[in-house]
N, C-alpha and C positions, 0 to 999 in steps of 0.2 A: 156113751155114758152121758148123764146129764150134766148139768154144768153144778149143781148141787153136792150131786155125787163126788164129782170129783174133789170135790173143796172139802169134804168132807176126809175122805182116800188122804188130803195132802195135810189135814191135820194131825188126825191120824199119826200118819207118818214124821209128821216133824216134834210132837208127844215124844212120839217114840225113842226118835232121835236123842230129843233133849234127855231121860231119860235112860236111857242106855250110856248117855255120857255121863249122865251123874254118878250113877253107878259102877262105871268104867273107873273113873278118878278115885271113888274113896276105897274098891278094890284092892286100887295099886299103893293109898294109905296104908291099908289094912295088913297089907303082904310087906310092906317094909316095915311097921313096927314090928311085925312076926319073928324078921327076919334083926333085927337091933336084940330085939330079947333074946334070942338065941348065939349071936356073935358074941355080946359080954360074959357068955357061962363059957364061949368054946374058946376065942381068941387066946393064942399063944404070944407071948412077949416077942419082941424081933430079935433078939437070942436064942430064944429056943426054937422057933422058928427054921431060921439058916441054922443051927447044929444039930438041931437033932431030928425032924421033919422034911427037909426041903419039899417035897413034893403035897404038903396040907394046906387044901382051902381052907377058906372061913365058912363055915357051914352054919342055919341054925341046929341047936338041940335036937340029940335024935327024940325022934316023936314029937314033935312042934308041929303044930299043924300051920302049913303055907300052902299058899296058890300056887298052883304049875303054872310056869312058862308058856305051856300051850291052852290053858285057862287063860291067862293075859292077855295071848297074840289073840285069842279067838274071840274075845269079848273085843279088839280095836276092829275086827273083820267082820263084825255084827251092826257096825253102825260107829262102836264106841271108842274109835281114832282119836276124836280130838278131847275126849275123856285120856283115853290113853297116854297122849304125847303131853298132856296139861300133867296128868300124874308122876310122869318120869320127870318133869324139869320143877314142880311145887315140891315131891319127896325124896326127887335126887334117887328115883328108884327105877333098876337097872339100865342104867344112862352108858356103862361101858359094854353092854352087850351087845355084839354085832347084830344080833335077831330082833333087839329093840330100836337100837341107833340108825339102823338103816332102814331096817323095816315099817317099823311104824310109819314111817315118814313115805315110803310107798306105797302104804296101804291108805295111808289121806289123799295123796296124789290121787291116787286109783279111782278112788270114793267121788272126790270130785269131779274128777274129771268123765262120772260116771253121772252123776247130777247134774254140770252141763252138756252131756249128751243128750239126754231128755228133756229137758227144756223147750 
């Protein structure tokens, strides 16, 4: 390829990049106000809670529309990692889930260390 081309190919691609992490981040805004607006209608007091539910999440509202979990993963596995991990620690949005807290954080490793292999 030409040396044109190529420079072109890596604009491109880092467009892209930037892009897909912007995107990424205000997703993960988007899925946590979702999820706040539907916790204040469902949340139980911590008395009723332990006596009469033990075993209820905090869920939002049925029929609330929110992102899937594998919408999320899948949007940091497109590109949009560091959109991603920027939206979990700016929205505090799912920070204690093993699929995010560790994940994510492999899935940038990965990326990277996928970018300096081509180099």
């Amino acid at each position: 390829m030409s040396s044109m081309m190529m420079a072109s190919m890596t604009e491109v691609l880092l467009y892209y990049l930037i892009g897909i992490n912007i995107v990424t981040f205000f997703v993960y805004g988007i899925d946590k106000a979702a999820s706040k607006r539907g916790q204040s209608q469902t949340r139980l007091s911590y008395a009723e809670h332990k006596q009469a539910r033990p075993k209820v999440k905090f869920k939002a509202k049925k029929g609330r529309w929110r992102i899937s979990e594998a919408t999320l993963l899948m949007l940091a596995v497109v590109g949009g990692s560091v959109g991603a991990w920027l939206g979990m620690k700016v929205w505090h949005h799912k920070t204690m889930h093993k699929k995010f807290k560790y994940g994510l954080p492999l899935i940038l490793l990965a990326q990277l260390a996928l970018v300096l292999l081509t180099i």
